[in-house]
Backbone atoms as SQL, in Angstrom:
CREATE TABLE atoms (id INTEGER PRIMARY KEY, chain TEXT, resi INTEGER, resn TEXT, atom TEXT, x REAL, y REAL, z REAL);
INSERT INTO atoms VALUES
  (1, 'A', 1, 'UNK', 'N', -33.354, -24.942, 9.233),
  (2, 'A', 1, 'UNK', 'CA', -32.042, -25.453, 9.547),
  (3, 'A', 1, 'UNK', 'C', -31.130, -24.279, 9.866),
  (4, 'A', 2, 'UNK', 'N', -30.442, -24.147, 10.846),
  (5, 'A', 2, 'UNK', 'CA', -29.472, -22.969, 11.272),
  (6, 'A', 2, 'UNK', 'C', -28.172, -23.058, 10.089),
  (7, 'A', 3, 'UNK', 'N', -27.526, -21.927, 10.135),
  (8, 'A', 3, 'UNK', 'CA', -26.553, -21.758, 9.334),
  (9, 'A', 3, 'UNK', 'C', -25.122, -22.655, 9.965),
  (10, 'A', 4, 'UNK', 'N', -24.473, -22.798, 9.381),
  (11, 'A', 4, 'UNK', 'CA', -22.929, -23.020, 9.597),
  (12, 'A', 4, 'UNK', 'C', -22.302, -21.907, 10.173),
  (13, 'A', 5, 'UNK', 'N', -21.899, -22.010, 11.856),
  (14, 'A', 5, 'UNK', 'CA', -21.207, -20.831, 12.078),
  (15, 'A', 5, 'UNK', 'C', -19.741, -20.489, 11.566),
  (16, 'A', 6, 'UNK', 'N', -19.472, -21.819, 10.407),
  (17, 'A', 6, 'UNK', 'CA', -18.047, -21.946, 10.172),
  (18, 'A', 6, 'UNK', 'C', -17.715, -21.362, 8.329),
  (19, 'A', 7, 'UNK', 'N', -17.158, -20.254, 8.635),
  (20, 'A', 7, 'UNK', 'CA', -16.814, -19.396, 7.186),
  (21, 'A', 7, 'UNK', 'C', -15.281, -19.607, 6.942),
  (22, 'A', 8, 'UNK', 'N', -15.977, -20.371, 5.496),
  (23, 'A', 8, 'UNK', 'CA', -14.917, -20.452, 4.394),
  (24, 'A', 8, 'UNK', 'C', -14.499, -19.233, 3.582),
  (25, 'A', 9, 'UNK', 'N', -12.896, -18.859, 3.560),
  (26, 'A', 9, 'UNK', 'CA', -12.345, -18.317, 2.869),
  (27, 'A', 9, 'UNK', 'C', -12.543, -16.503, 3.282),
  (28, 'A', 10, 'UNK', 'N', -13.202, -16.356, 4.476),
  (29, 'A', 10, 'UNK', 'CA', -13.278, -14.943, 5.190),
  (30, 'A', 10, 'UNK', 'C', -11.801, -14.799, 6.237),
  (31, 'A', 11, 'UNK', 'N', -10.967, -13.511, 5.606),
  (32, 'A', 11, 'UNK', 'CA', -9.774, -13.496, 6.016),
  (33, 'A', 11, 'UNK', 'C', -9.815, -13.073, 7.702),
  (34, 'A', 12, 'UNK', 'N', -9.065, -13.512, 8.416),
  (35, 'A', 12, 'UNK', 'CA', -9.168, -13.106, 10.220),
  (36, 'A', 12, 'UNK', 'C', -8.610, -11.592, 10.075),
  (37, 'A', 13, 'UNK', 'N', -9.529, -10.973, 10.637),
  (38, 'A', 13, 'UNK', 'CA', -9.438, -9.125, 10.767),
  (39, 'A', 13, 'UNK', 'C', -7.847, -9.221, 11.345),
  (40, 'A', 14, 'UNK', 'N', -7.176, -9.658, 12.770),
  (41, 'A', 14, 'UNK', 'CA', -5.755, -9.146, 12.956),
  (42, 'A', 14, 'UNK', 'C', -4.913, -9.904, 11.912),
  (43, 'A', 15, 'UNK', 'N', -5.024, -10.525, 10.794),
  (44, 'A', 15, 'UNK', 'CA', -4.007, -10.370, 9.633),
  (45, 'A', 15, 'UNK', 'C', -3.860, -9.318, 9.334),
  (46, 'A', 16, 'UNK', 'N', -2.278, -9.116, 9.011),
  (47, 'A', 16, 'UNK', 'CA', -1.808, -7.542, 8.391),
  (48, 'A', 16, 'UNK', 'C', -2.765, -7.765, 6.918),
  (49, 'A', 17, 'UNK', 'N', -2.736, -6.649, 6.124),
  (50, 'A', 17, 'UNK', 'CA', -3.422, -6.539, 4.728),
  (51, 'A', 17, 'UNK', 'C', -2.742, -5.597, 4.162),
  (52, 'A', 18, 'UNK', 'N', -1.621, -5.738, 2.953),
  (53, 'A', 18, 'UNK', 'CA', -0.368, -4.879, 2.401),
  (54, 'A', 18, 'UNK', 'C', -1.650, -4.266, 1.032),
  (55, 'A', 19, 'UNK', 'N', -1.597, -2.476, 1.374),
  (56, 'A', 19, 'UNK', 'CA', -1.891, -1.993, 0.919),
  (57, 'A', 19, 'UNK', 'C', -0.778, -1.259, -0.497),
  (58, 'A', 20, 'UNK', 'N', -0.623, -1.097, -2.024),
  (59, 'A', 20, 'UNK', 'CA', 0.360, -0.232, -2.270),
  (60, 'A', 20, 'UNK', 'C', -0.082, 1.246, -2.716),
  (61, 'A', 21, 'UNK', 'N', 0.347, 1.880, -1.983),
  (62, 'A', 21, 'UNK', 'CA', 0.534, 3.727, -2.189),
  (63, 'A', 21, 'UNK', 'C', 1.415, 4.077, -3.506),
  (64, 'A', 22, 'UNK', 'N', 1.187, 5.284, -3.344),
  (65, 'A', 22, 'UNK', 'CA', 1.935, 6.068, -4.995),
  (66, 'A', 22, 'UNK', 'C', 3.239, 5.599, -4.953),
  (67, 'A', 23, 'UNK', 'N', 4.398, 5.427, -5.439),
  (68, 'A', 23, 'UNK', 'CA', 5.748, 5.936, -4.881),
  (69, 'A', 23, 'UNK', 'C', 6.164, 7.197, -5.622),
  (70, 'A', 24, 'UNK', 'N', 7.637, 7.325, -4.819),
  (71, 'A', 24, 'UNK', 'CA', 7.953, 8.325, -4.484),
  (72, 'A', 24, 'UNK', 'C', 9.508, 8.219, -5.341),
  (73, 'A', 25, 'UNK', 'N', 10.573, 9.953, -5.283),
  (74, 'A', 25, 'UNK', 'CA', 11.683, 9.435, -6.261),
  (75, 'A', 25, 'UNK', 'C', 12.726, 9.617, -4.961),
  (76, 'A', 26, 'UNK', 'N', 13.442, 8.967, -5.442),
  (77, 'A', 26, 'UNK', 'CA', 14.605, 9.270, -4.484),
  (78, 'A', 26, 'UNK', 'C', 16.160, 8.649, -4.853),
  (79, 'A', 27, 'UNK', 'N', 17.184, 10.161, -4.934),
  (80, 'A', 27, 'UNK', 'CA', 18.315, 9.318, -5.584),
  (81, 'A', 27, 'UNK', 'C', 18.302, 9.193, -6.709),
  (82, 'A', 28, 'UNK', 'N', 17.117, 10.040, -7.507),
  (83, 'A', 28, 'UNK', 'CA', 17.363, 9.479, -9.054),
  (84, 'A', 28, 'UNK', 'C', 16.094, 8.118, -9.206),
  (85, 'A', 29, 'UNK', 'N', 15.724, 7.284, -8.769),
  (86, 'A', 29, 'UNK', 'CA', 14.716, 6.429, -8.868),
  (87, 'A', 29, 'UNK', 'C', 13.631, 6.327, -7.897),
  (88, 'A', 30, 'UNK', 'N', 12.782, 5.888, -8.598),
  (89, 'A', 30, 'UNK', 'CA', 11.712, 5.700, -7.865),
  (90, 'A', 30, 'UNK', 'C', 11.534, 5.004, -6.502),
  (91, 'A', 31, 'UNK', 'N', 10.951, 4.755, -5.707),
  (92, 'A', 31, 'UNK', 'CA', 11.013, 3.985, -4.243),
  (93, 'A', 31, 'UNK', 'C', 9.589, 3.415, -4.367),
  (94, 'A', 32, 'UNK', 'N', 9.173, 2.326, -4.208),
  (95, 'A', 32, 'UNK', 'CA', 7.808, 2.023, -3.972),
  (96, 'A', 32, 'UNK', 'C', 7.552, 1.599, -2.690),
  (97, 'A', 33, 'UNK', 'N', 6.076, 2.121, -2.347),
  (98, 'A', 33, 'UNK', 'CA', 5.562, 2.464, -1.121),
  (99, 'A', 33, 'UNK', 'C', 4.329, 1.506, -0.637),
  (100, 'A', 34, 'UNK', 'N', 4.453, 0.242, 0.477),
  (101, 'A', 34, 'UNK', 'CA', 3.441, -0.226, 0.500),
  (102, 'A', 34, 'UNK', 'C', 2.672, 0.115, 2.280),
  (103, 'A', 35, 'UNK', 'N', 1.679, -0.116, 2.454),
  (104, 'A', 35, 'UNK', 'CA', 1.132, 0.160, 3.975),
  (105, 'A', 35, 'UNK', 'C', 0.751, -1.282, 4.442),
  (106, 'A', 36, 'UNK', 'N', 1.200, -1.714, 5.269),
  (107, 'A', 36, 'UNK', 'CA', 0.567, -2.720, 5.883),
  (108, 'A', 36, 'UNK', 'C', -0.180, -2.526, 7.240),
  (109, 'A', 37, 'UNK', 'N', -1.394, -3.272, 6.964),
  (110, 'A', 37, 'UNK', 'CA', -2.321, -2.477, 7.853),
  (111, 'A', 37, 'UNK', 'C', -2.853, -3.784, 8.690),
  (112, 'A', 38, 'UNK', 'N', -3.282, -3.679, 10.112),
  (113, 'A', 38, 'UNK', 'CA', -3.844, -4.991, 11.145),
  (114, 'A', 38, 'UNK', 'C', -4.504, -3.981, 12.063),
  (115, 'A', 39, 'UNK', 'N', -5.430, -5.152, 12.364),
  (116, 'A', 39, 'UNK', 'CA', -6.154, -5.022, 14.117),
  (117, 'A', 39, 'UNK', 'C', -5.953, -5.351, 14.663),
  (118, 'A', 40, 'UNK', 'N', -5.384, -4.540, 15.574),
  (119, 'A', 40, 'UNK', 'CA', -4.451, -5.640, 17.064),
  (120, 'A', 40, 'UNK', 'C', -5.702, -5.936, 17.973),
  (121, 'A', 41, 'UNK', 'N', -5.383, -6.769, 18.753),
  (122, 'A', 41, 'UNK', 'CA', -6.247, -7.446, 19.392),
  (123, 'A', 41, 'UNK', 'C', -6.867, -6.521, 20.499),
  (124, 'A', 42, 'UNK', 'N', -6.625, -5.450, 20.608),
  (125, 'A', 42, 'UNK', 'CA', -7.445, -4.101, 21.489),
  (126, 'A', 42, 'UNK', 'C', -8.128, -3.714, 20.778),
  (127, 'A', 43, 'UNK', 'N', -8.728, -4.150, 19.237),
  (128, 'A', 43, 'UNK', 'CA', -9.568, -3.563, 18.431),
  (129, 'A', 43, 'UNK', 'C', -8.676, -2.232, 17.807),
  (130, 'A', 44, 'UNK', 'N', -7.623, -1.863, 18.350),
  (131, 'A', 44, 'UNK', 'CA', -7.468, -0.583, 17.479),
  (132, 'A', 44, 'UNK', 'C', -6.831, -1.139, 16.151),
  (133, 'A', 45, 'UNK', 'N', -6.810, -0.210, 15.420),
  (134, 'A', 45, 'UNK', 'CA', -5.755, -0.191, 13.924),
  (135, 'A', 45, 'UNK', 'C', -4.057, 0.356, 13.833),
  (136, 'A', 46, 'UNK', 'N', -2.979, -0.430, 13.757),
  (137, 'A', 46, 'UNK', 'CA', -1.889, -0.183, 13.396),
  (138, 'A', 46, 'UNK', 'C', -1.299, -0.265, 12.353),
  (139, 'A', 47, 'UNK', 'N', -0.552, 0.330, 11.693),
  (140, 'A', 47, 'UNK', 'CA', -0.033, 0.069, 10.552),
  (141, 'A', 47, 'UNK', 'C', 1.349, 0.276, 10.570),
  (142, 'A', 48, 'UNK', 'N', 2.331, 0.129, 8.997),
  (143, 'A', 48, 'UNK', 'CA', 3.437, 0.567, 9.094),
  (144, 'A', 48, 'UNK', 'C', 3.899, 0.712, 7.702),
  (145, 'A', 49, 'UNK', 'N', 4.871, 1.031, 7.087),
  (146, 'A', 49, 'UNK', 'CA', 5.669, 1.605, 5.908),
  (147, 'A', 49, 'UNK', 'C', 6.350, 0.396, 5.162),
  (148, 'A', 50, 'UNK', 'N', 6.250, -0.065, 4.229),
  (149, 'A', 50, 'UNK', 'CA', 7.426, -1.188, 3.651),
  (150, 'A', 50, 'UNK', 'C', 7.984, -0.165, 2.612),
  (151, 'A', 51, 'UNK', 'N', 9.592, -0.297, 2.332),
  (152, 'A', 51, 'UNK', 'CA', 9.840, 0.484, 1.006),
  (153, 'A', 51, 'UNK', 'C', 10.387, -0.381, 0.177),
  (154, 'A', 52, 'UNK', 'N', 10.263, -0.747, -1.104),
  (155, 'A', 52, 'UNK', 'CA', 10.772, -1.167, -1.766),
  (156, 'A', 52, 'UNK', 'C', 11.293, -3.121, -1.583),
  (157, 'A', 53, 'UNK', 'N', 12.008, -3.540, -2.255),
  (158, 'A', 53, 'UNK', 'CA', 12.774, -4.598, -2.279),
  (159, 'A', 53, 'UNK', 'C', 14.041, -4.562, -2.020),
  (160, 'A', 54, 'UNK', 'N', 14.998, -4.977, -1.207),
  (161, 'A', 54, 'UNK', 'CA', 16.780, -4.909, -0.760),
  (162, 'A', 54, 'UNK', 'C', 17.136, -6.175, -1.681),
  (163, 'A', 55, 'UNK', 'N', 17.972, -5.853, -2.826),
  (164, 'A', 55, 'UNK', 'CA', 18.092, -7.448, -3.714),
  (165, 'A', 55, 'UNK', 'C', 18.981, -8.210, -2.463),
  (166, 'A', 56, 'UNK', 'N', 19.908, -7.602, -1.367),
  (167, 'A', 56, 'UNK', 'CA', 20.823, -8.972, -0.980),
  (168, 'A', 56, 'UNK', 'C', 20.082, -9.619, 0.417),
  (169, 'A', 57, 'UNK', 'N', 19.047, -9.235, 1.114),
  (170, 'A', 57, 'UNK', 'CA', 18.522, -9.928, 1.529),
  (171, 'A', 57, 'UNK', 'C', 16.993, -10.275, 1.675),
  (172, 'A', 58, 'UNK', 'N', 16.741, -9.008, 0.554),
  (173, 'A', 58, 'UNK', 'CA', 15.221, -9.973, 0.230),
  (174, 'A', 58, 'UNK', 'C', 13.883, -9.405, 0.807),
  (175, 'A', 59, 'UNK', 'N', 14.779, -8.597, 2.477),
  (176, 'A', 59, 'UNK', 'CA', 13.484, -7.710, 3.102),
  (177, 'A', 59, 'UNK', 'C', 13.404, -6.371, 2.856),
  (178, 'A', 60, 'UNK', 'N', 12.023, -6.235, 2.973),
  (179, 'A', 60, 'UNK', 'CA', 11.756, -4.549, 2.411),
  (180, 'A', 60, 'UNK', 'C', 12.199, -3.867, 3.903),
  (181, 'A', 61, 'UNK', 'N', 13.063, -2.608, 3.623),
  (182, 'A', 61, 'UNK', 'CA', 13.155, -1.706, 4.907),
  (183, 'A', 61, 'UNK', 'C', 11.768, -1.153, 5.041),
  (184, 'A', 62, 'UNK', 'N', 11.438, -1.239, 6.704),
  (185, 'A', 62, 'UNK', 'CA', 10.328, -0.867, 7.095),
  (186, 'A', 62, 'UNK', 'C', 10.627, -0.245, 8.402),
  (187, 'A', 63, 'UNK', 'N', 8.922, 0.604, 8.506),
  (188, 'A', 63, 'UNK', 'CA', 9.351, 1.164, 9.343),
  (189, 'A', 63, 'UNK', 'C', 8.655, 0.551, 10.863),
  (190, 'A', 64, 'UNK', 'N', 8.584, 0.661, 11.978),
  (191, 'A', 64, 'UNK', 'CA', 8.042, -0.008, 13.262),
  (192, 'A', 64, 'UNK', 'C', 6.093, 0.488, 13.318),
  (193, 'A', 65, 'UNK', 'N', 5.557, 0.158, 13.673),
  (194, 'A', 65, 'UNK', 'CA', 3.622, 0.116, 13.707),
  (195, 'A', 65, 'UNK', 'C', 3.604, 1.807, 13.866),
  (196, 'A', 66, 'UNK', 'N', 3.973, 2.764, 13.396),
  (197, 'A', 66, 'UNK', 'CA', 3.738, 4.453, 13.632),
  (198, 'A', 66, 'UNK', 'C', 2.435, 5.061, 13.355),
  (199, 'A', 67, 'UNK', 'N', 1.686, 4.288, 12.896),
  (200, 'A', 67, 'UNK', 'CA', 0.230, 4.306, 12.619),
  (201, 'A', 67, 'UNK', 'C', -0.609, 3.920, 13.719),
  (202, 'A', 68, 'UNK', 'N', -1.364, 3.870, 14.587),
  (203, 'A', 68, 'UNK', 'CA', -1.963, 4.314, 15.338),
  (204, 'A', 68, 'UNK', 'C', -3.417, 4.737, 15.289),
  (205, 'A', 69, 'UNK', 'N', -4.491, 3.913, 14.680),
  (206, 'A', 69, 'UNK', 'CA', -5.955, 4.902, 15.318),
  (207, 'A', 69, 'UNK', 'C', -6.991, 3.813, 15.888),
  (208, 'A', 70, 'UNK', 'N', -8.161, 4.593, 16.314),
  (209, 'A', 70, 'UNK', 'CA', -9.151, 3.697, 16.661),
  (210, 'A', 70, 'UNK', 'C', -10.340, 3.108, 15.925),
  (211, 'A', 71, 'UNK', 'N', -10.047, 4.002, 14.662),
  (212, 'A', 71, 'UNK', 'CA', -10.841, 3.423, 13.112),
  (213, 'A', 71, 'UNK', 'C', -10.175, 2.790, 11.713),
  (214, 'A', 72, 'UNK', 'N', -10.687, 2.292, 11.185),
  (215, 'A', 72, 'UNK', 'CA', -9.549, 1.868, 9.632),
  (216, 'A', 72, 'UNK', 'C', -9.643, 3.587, 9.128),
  (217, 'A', 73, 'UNK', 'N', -10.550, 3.892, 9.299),
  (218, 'A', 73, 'UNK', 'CA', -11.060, 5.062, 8.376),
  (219, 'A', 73, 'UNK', 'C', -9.695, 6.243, 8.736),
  (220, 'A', 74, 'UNK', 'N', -9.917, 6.452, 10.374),
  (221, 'A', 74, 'UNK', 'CA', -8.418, 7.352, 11.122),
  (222, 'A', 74, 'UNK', 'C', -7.683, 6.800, 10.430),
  (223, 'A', 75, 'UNK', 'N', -6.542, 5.483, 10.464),
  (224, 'A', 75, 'UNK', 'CA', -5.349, 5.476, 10.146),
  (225, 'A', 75, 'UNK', 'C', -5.579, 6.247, 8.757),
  (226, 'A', 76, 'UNK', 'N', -6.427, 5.607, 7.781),
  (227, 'A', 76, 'UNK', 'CA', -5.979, 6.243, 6.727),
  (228, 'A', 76, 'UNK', 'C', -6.109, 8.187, 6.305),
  (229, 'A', 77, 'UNK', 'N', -6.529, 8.260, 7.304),
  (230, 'A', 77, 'UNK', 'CA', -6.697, 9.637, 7.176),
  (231, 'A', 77, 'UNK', 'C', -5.042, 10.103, 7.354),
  (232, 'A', 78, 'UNK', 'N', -4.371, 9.339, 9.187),
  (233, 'A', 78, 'UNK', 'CA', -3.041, 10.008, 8.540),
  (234, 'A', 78, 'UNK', 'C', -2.462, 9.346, 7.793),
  (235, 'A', 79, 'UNK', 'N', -2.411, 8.449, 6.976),
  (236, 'A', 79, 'UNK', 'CA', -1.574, 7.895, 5.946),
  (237, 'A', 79, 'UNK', 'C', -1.762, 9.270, 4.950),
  (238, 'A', 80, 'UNK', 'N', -2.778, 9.255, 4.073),
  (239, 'A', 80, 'UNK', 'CA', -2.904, 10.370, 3.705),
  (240, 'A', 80, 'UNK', 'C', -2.480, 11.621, 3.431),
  (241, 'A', 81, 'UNK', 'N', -1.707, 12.362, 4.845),
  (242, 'A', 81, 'UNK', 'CA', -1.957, 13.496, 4.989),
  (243, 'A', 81, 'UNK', 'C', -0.456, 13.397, 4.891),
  (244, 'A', 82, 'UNK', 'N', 0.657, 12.292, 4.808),
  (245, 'A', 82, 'UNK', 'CA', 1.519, 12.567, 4.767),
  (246, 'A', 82, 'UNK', 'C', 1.751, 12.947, 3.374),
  (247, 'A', 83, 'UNK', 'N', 3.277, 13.605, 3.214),
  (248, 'A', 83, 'UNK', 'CA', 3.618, 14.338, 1.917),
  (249, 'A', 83, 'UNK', 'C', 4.788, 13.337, 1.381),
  (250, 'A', 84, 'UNK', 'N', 5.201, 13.454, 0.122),
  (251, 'A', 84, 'UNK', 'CA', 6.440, 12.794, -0.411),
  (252, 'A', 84, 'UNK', 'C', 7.913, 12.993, 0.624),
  (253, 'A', 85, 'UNK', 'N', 7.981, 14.557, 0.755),
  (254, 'A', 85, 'UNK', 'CA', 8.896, 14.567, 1.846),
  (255, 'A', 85, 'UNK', 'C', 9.090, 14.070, 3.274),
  (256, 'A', 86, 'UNK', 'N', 8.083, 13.538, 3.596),
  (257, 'A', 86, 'UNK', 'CA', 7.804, 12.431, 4.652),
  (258, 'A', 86, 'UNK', 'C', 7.763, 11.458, 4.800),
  (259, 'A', 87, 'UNK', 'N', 7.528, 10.712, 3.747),
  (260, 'A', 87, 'UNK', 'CA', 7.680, 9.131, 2.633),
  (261, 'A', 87, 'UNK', 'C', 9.219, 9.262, 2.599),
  (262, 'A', 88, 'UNK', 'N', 10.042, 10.202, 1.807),
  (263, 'A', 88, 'UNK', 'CA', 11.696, 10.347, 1.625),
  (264, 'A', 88, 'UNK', 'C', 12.486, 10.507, 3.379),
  (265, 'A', 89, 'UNK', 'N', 12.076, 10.932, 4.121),
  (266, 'A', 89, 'UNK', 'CA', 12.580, 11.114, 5.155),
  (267, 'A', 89, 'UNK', 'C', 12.649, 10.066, 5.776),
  (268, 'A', 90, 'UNK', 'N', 11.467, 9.317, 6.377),
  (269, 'A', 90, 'UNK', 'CA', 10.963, 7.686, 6.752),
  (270, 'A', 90, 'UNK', 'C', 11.730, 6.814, 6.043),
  (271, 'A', 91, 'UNK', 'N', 12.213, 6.570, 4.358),
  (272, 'A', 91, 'UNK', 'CA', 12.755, 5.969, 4.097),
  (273, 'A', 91, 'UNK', 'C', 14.133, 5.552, 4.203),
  (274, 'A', 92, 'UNK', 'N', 15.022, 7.269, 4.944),
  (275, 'A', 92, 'UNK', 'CA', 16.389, 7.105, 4.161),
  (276, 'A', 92, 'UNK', 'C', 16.495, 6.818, 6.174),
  (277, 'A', 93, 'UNK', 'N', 15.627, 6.923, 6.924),
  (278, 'A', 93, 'UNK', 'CA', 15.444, 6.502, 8.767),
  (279, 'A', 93, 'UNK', 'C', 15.768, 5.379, 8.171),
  (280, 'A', 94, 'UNK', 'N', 15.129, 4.469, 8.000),
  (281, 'A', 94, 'UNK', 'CA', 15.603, 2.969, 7.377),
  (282, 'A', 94, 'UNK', 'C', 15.821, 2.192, 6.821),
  (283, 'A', 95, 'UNK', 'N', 16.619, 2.903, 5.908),
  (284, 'A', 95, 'UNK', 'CA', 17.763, 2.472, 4.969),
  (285, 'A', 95, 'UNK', 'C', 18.517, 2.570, 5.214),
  (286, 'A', 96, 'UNK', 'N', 19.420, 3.711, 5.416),
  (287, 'A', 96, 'UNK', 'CA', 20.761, 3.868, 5.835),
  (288, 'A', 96, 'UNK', 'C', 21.386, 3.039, 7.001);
């Protein structure tokens, strides 16, 4: 008997998938750092920055898809390679 080509509960690859990273301090408190990561439909990998929670409207400042590779494995290589002072810089781009 052939299989069911129809899979239950296997997530579709271009859903984003919110990764959370270390955080970082800033201002005196901490900032928490998440990655959200997708396959756009060219097969490559994009990602982007969420920081934290805004209590008055609820969305995390983020930053636009700056992630960029042609493997999961690449993006995370530069996720990675960034430093806290690059996490603080990116953040106060969109926040302020």
């Amino acid at each position: 008997m052939p299989a069911s080509p129809v899979r239950y509960g296997v997530p579709n690859p271009t859903d984003p998938v919110i990764h959370e990273l270390p955080p970082f301090r800033y201002d005196g408190g901490l900032v928490t750092v998440q990655l959200e990561l997708r396959r756009a439909d060219d097969s490559t990998w994009r990602g982007r920055l969420l920081f934290g929670i805004t209590d008055e409207t609820g969305v995390a400042p983020a930053t636009a898809e700056i992630f960029y590779a042609h493997s999961e494995a690449d993006l995370w290589e530069c996720v990675h390679d960034l430093r806290e002072h690059h996490l603080r810089d990116l953040y106060r781009s969109v926040s302020d």
